[in-house]
TORKOL-4160 file (C-alpha; in steps of 0.2 Angstrom, whole numbers, padded with zeros to 4 digits, m for minus):
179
<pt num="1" X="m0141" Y="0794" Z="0467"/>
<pt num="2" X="m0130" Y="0804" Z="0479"/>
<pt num="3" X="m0131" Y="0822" Z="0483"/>
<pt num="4" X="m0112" Y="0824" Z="0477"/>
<pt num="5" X="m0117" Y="0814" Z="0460"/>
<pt num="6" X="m0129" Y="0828" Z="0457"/>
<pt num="7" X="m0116" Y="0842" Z="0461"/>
<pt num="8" X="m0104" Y="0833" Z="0447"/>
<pt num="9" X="m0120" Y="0831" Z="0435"/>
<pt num="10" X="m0124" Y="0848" Z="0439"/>
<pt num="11" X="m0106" Y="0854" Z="0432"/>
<pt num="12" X="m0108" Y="0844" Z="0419"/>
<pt num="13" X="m0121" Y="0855" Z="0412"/>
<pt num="14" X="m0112" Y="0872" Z="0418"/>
<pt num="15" X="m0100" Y="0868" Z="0405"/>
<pt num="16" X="m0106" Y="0871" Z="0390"/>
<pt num="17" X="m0118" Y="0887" Z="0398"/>
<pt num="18" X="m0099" Y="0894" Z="0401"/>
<pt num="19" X="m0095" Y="0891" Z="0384"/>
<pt num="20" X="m0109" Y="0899" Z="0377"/>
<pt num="21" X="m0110" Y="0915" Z="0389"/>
<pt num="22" X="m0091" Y="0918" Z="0386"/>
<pt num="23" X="m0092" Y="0920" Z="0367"/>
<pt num="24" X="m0110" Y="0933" Z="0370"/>
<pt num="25" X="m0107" Y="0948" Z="0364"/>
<pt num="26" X="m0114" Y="0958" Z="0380"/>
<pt num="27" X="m0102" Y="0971" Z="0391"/>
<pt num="28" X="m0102" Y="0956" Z="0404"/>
<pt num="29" X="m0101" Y="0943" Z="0397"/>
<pt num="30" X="m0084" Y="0937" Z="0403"/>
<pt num="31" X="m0089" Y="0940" Z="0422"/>
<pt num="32" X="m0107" Y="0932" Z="0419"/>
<pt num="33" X="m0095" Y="0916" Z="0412"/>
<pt num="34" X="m0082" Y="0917" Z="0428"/>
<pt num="35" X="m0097" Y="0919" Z="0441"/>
<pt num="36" X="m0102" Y="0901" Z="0432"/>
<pt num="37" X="m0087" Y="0894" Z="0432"/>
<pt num="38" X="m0087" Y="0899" Z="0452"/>
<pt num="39" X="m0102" Y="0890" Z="0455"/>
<pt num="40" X="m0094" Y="0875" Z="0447"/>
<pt num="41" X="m0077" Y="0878" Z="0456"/>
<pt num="42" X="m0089" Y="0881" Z="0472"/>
<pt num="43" X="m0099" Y="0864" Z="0469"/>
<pt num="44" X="m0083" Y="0855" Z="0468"/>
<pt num="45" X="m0080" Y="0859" Z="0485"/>
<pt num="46" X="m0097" Y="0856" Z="0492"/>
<pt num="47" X="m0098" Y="0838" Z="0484"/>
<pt num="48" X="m0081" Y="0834" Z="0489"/>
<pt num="49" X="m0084" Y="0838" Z="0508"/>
<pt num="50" X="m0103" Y="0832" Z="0507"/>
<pt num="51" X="m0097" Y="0815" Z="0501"/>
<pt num="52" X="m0082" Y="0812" Z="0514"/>
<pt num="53" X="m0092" Y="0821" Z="0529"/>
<pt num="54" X="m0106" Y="0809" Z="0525"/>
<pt num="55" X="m0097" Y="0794" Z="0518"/>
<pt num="56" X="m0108" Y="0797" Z="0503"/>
<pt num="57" X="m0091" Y="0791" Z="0491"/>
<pt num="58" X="m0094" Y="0782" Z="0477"/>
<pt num="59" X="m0087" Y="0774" Z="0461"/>
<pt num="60" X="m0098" Y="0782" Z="0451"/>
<pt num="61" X="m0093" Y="0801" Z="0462"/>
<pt num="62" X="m0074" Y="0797" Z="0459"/>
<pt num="63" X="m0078" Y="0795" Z="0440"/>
<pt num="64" X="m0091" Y="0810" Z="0438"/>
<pt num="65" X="m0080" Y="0823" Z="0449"/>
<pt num="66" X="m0064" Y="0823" Z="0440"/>
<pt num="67" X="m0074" Y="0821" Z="0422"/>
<pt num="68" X="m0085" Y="0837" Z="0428"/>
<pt num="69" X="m0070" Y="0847" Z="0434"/>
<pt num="70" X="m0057" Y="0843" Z="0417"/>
<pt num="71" X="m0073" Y="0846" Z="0406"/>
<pt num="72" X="m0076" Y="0862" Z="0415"/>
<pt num="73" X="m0055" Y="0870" Z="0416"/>
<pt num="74" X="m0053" Y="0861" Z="0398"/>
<pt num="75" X="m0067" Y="0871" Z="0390"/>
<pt num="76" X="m0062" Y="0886" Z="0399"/>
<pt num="77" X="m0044" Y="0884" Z="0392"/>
<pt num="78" X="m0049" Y="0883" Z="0375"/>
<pt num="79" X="m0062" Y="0898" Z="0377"/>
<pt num="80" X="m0048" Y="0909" Z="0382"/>
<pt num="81" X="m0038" Y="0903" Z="0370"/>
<pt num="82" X="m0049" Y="0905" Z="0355"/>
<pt num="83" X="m0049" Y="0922" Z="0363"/>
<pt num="84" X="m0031" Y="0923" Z="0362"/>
<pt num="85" X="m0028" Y="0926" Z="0380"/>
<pt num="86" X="m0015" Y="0911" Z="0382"/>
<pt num="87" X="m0007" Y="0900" Z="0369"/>
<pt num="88" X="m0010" Y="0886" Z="0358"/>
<pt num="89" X="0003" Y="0878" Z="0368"/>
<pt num="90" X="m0005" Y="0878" Z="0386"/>
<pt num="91" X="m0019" Y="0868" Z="0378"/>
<pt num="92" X="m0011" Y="0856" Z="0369"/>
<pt num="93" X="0001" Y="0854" Z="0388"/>
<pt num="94" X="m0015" Y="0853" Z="0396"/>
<pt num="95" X="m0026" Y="0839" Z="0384"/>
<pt num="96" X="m0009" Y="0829" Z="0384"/>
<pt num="97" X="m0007" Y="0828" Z="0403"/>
<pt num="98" X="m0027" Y="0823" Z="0404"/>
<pt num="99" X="m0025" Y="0812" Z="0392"/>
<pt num="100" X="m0013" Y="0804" Z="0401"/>
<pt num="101" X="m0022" Y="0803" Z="0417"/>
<pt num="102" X="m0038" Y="0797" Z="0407"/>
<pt num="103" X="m0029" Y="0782" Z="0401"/>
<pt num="104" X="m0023" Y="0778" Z="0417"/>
<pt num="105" X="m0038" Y="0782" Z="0426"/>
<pt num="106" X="m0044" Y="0768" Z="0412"/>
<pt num="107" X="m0034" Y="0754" Z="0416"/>
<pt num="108" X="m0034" Y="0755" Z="0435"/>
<pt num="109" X="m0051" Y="0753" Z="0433"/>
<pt num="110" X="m0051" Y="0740" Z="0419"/>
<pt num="111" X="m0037" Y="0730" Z="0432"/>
<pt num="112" X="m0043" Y="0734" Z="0450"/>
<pt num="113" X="m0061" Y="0741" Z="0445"/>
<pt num="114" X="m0056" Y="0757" Z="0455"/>
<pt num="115" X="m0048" Y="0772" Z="0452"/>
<pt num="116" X="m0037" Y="0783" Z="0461"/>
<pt num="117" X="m0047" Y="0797" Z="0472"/>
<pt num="118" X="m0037" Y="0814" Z="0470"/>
<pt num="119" X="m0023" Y="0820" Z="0482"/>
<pt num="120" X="m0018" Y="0837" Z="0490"/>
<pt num="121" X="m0006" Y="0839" Z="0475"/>
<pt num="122" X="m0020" Y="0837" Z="0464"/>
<pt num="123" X="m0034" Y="0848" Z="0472"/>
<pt num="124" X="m0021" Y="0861" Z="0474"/>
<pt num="125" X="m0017" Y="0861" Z="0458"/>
<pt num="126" X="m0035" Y="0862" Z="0453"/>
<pt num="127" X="m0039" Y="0875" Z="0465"/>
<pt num="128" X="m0023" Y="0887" Z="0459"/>
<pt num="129" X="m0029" Y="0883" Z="0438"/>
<pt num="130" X="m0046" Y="0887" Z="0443"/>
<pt num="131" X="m0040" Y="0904" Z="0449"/>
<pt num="132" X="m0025" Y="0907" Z="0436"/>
<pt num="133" X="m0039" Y="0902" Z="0423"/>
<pt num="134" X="m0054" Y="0912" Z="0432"/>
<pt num="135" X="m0043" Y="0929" Z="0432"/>
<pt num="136" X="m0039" Y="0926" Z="0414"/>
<pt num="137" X="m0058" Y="0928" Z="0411"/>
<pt num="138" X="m0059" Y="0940" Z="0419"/>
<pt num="139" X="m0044" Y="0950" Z="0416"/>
<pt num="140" X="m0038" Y="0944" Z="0397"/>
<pt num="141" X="m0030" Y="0963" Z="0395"/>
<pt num="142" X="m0016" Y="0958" Z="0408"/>
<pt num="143" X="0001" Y="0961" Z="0399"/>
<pt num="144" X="0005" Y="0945" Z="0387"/>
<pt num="145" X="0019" Y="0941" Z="0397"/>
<pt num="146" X="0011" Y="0940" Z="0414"/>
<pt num="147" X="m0004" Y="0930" Z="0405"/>
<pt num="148" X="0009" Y="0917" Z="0398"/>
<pt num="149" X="0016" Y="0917" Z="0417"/>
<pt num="150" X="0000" Y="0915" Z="0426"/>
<pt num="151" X="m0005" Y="0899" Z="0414"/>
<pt num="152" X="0014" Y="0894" Z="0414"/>
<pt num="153" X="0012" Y="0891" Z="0431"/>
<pt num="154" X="m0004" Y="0883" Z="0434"/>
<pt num="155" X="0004" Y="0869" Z="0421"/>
<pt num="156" X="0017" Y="0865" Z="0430"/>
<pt num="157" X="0008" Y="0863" Z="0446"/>
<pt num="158" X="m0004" Y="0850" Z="0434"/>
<pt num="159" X="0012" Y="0841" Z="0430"/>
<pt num="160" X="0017" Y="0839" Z="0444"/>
<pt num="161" X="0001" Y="0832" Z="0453"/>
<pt num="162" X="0001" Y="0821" Z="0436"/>
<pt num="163" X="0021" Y="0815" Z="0441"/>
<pt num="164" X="0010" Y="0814" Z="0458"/>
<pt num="165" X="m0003" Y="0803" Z="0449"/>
<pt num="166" X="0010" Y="0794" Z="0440"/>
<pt num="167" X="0018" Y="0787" Z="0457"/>
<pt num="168" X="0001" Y="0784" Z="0466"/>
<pt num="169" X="m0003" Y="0773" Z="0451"/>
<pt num="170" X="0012" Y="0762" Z="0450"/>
<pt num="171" X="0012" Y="0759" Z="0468"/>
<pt num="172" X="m0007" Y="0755" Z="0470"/>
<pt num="173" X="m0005" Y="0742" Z="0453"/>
<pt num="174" X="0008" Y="0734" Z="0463"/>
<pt num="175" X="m0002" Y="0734" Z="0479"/>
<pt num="176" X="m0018" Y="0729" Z="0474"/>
<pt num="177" X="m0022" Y="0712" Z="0465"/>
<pt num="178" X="m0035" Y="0713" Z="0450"/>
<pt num="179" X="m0056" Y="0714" Z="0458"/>
């Protein structure tokens, strides 16, 4: 097992410690959940550059990272919106377009036995939800307006990596013949 499969394994269990930190009733309990959800967002980057900068990639890593870091943003999307910081709406935006990706990460790796490794587009528009969502944690008290704004945004960046996504897929089925 790689050092950036233990990172994304590592997430993995930050996720539900987020969840249940969130909903504690102590003073800081929403900047006790956003410093873990930092450490996640900060593991993300140290597994990414471990496994390029020591060629540590792997199937399993380019499975485990993107599952750690949607289980992560999707729980904390929910969490602030059972808080009623953002809308029911950005969620359901939000599942749909991993949904989406999910079924296609599926069936390029049913065909080709691969799947896609992220983009520029993409890990921007983790980076910019990660701190859209990590403000939101932290500030839930911003105007509803600027709230809706902040996550408004942030989905359409995710929509566009998924347009992103889309194209990278269709190309690469076209490419690549079945392993």
């Amino acid at each position: 097992m790689t050092v950036p499969n233990i990172l994304s394994i590592f997430r993995l269990i930050l996720v539900p410690v987020f969840a249940v930190i969130f909903f504690q009733p102590w003073p800081n309990a929403h900047p006790c959940a956003a410093l873990v959800y930092l450490v996640a967002f900060l593991t993300d980057i140290a597994d990414g550059w471990i496994a390029r900068h020591f060629n540590q990639v792997t199937r399993l890593g380019r499975i485990l990272d993107p599952m750690a870091d949607k289980l992560m943003t999707f729980t904390v999307i929910i969490c602030i919106t059972v808080d009623e910081v953002i809308p029911l709406w950005a969620v359901i935006v939000f599942f749909c377009k991993e949904l989406c990706m999910a079924i296609g990460g599926y069936i390029m790796y049913r065909k080709l036995g691969d799947v896609i490794p992220s983009n520029w587009l993409g890990k921007l528009s983790t980076g910019v939800f990660f701190v859209v969502c990590g403000g939101l944690v932290l500030f839930p008290g911003l105007p509803r307006p600027c709230r809706v704004g902040l996550i408004g945004f942030a989905l359409a960046l995710t929509l566009a990596a998924l347009c992103g996504y889309i194209y990278q897929f269709c190309r690469t089925l076209r490419e690549r013949k079945p392993a």
